[in-house]
N, CA, C and O atoms as a GROMACS GRO file, in nm:
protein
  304
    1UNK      N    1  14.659 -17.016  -6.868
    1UNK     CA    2  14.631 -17.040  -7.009
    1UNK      C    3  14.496 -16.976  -7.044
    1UNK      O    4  14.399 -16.990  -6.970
    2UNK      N    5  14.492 -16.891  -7.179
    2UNK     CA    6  14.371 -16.811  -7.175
    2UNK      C    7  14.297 -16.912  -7.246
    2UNK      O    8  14.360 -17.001  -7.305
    3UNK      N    9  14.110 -16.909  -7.247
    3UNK     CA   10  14.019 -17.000  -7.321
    3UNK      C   11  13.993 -16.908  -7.430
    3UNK      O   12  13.927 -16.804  -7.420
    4UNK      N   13  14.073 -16.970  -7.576
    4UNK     CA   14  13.990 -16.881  -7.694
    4UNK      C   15  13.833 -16.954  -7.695
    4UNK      O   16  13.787 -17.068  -7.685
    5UNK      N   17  13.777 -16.798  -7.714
    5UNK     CA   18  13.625 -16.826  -7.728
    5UNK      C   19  13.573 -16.875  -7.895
    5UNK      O   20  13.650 -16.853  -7.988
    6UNK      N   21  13.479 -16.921  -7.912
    6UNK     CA   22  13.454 -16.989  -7.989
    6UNK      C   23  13.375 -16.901  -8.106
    6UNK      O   24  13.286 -16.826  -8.066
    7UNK      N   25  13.400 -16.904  -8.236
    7UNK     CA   26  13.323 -16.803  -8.324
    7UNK      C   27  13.208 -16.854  -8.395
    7UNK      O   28  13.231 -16.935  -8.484
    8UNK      N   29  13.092 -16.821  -8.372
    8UNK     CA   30  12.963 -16.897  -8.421
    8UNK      C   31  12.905 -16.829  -8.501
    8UNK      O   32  12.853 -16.720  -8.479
    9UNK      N   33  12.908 -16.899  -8.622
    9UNK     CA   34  12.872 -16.863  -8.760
    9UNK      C   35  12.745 -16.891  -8.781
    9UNK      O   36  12.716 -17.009  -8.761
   10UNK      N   37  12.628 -16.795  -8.827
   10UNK     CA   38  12.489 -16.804  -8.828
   10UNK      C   39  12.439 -16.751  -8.972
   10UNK      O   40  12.499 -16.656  -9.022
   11UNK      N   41  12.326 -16.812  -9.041
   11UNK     CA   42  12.303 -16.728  -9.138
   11UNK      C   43  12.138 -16.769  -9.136
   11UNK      O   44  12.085 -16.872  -9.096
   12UNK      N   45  12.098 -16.691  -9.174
   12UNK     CA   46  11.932 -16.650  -9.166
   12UNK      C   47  11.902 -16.618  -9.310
   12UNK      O   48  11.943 -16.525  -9.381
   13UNK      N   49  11.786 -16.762  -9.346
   13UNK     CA   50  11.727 -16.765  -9.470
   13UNK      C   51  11.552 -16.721  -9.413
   13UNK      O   52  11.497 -16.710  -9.304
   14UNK      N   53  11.510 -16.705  -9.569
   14UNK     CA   54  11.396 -16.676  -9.529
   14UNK      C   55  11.317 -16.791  -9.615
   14UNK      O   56  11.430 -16.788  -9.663
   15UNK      N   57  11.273 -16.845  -9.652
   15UNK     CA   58  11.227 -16.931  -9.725
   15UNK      C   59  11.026 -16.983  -9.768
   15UNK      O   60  10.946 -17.054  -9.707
   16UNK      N   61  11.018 -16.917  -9.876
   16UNK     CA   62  10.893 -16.874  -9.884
   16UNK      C   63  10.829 -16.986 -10.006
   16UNK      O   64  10.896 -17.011 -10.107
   17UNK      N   65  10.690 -17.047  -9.982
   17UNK     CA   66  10.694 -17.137 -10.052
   17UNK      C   67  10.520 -17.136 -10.082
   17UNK      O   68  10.440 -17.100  -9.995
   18UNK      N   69  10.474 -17.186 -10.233
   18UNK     CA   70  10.308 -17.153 -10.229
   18UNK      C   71  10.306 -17.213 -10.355
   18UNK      O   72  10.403 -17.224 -10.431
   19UNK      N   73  10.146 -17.268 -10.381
   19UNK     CA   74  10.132 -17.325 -10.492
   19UNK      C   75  10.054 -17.260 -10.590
   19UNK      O   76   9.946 -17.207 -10.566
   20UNK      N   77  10.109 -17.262 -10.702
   20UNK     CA   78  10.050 -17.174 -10.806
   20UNK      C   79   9.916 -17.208 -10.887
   20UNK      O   80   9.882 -17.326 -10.875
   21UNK      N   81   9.857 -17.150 -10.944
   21UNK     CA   82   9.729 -17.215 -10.954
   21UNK      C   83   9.747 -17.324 -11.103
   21UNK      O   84   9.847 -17.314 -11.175
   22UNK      N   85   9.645 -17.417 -11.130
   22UNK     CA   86   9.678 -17.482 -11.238
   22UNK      C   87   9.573 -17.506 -11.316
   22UNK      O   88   9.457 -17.490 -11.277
   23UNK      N   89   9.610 -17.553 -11.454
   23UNK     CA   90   9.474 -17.574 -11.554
   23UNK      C   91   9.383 -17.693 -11.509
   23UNK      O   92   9.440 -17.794 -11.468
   24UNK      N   93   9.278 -17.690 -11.512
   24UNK     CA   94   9.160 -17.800 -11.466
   24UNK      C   95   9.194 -17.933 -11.527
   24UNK      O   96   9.184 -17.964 -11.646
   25UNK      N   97   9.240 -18.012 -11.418
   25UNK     CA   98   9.262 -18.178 -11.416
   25UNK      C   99   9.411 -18.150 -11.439
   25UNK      O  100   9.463 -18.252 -11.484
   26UNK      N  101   9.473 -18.079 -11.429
   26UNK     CA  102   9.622 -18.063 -11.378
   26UNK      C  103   9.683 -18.053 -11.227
   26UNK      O  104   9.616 -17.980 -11.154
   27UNK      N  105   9.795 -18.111 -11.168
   27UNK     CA  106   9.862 -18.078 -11.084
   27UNK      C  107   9.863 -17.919 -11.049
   27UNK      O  108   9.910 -17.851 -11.140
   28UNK      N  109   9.814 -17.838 -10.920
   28UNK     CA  110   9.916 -17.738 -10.915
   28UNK      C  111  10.051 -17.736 -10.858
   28UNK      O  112  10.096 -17.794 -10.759
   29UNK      N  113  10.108 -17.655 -10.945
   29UNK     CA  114  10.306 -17.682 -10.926
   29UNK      C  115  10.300 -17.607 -10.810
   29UNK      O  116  10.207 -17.528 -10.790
   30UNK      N  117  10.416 -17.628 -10.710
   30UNK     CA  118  10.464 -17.560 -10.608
   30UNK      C  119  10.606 -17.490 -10.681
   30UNK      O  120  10.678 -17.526 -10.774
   31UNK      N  121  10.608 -17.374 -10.590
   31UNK     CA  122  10.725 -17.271 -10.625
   31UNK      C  123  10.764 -17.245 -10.486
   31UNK      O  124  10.710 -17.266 -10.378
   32UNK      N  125  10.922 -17.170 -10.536
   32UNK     CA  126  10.939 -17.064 -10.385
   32UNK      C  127  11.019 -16.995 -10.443
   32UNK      O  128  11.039 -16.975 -10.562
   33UNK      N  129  11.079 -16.948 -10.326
   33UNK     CA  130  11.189 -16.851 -10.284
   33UNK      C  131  11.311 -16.883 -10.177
   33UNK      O  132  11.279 -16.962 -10.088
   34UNK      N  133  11.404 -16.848 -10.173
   34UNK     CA  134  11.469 -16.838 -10.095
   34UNK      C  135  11.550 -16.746 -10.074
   34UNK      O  136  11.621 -16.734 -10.173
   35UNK      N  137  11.589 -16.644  -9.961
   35UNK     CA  138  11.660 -16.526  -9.953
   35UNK      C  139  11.752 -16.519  -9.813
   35UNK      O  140  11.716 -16.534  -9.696
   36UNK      N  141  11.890 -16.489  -9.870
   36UNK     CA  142  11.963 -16.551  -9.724
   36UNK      C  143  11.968 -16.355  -9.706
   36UNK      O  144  11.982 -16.260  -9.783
   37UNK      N  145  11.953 -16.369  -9.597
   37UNK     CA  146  11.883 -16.209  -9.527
   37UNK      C  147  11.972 -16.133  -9.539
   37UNK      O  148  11.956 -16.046  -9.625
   38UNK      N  149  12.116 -16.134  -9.449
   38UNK     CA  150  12.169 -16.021  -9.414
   38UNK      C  151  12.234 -15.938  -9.583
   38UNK      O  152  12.248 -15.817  -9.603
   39UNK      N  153  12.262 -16.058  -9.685
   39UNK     CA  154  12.279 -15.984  -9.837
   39UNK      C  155  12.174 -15.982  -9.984
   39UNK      O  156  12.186 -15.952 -10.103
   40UNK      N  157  12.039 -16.048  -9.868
   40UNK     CA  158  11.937 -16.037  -9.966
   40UNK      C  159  11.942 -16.096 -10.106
   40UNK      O  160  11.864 -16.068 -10.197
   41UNK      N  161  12.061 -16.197 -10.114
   41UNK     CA  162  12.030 -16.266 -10.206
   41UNK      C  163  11.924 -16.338 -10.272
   41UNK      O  164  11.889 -16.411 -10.180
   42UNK      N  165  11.851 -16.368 -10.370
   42UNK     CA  166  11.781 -16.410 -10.370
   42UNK      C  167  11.741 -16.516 -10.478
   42UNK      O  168  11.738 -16.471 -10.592
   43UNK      N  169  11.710 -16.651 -10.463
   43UNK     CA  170  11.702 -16.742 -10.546
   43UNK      C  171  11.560 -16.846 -10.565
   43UNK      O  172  11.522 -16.924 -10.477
   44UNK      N  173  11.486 -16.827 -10.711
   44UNK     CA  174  11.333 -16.894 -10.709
   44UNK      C  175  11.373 -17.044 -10.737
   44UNK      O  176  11.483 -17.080 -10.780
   45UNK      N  177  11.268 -17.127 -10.707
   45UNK     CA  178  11.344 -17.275 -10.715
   45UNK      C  179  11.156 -17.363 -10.767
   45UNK      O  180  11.040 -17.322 -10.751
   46UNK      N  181  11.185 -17.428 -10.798
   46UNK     CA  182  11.019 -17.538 -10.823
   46UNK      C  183  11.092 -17.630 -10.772
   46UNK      O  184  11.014 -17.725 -10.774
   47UNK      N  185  11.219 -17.681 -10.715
   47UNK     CA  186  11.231 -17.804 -10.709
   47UNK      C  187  11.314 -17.814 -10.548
   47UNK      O  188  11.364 -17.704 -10.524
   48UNK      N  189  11.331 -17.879 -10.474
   48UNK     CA  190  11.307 -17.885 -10.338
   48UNK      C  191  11.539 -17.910 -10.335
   48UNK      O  192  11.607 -17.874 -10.239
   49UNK      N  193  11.597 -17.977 -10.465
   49UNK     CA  194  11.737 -17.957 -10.428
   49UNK      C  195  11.769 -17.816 -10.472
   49UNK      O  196  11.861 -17.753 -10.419
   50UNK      N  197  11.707 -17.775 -10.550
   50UNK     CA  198  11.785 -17.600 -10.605
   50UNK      C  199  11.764 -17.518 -10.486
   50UNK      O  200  11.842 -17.422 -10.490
   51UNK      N  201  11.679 -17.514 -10.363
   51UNK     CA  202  11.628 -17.452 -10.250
   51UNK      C  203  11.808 -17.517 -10.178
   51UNK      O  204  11.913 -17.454 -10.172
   52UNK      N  205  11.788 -17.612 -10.149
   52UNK     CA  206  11.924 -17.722 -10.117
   52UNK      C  207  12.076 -17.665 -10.142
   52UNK      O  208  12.161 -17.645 -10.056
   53UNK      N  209  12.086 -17.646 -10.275
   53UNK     CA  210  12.235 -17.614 -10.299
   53UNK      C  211  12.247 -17.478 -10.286
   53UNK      O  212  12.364 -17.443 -10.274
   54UNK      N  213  12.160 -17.383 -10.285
   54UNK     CA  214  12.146 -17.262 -10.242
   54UNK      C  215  12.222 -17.218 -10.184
   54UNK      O  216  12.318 -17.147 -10.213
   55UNK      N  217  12.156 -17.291 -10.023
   55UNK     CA  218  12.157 -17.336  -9.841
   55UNK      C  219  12.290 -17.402  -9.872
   55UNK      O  220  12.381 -17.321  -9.858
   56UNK      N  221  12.310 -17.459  -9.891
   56UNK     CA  222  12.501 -17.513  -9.913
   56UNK      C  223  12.594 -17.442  -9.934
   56UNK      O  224  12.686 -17.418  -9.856
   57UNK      N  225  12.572 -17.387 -10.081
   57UNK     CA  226  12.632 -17.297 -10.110
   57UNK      C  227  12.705 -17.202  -9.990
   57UNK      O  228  12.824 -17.183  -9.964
   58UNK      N  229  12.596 -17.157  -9.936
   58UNK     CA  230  12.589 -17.021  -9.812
   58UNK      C  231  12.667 -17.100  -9.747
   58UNK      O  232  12.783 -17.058  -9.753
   59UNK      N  233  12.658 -17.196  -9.688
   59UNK     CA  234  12.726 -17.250  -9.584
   59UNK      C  235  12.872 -17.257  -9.589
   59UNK      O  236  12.969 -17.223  -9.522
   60UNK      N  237  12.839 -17.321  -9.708
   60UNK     CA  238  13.045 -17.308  -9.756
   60UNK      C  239  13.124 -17.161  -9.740
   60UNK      O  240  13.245 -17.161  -9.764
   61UNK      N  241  13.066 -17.053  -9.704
   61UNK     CA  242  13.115 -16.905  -9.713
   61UNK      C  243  13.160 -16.906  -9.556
   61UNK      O  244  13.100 -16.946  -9.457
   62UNK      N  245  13.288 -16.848  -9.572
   62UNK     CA  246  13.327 -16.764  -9.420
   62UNK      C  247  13.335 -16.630  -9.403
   62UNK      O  248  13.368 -16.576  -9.297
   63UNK      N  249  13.298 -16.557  -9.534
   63UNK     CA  250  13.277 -16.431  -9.511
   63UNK      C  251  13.168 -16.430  -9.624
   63UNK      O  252  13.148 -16.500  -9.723
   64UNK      N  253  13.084 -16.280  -9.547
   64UNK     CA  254  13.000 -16.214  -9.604
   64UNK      C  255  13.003 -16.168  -9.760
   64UNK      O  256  13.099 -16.092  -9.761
   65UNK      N  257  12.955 -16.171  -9.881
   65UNK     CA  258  13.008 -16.072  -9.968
   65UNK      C  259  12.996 -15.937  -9.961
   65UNK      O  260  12.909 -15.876  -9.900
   66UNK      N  261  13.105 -15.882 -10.039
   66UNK     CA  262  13.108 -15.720 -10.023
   66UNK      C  263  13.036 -15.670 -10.028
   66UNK      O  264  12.948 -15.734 -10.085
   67UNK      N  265  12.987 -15.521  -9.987
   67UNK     CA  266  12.850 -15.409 -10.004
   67UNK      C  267  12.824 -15.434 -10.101
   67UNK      O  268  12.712 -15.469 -10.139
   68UNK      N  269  12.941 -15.420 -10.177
   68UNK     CA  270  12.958 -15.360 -10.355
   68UNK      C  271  12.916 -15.445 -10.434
   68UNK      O  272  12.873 -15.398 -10.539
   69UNK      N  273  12.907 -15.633 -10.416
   69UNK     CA  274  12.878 -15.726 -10.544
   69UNK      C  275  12.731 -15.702 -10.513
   69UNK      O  276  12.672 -15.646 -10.420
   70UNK      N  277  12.688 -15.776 -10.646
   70UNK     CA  278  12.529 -15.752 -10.698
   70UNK      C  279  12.483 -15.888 -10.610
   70UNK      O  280  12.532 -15.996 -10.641
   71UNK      N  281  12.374 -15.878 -10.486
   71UNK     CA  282  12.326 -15.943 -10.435
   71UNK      C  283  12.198 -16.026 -10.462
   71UNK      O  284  12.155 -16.122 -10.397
   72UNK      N  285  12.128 -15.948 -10.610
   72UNK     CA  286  12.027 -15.974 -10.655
   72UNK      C  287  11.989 -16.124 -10.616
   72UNK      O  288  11.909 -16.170 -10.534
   73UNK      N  289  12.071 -16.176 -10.701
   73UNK     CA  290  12.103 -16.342 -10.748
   73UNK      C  291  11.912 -16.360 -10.785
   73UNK      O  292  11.879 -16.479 -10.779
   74UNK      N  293  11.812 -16.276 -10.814
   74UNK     CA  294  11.729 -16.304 -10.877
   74UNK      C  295  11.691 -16.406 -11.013
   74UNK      O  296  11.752 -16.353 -11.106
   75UNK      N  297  11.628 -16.511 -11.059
   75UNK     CA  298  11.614 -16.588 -11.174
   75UNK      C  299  11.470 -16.610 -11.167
   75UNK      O  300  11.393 -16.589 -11.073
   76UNK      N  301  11.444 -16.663 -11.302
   76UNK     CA  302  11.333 -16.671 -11.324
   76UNK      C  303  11.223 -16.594 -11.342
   76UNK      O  304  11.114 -16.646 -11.366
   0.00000   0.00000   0.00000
């Protein structure tokens, strides 16, 4: 009986995060980024679930998207 080998699904974010400067006797806000690598998508977030559903999102995928769709996914 042959052993099917097992297929291990990996995805590599980059996740970049810094606080912006703020007006005197204000909070400074935190921002980021997030960019899942191999299609360079890329998504800005201030809030710690939009970083979250991102990373979900991706996860839910079993394939890559095509060369051809727009990977930008830039906002903000």
């Amino acid at each position: 009986m042959a052993m099917g080998r097992t297929q291990w699904v990996q995805h590599v974010f980059i996740v970049r995060i810094w606080q912006e400067p703020a007006a005197e006797g204000q909070p400074s806000p935190w921002r980021g980024s997030v960019e899942q690598v191999p299609s360079a998508e890329r998504r800005y977030f201030s809030q710690l679930p939009d970083l979250q559903q991102f990373i979900v999102r991706w996860l839910g995928r079993t394939t890559p998207p095509s060369p051809d769709a727009d990977g930008s996914g830039e906002v903000g």
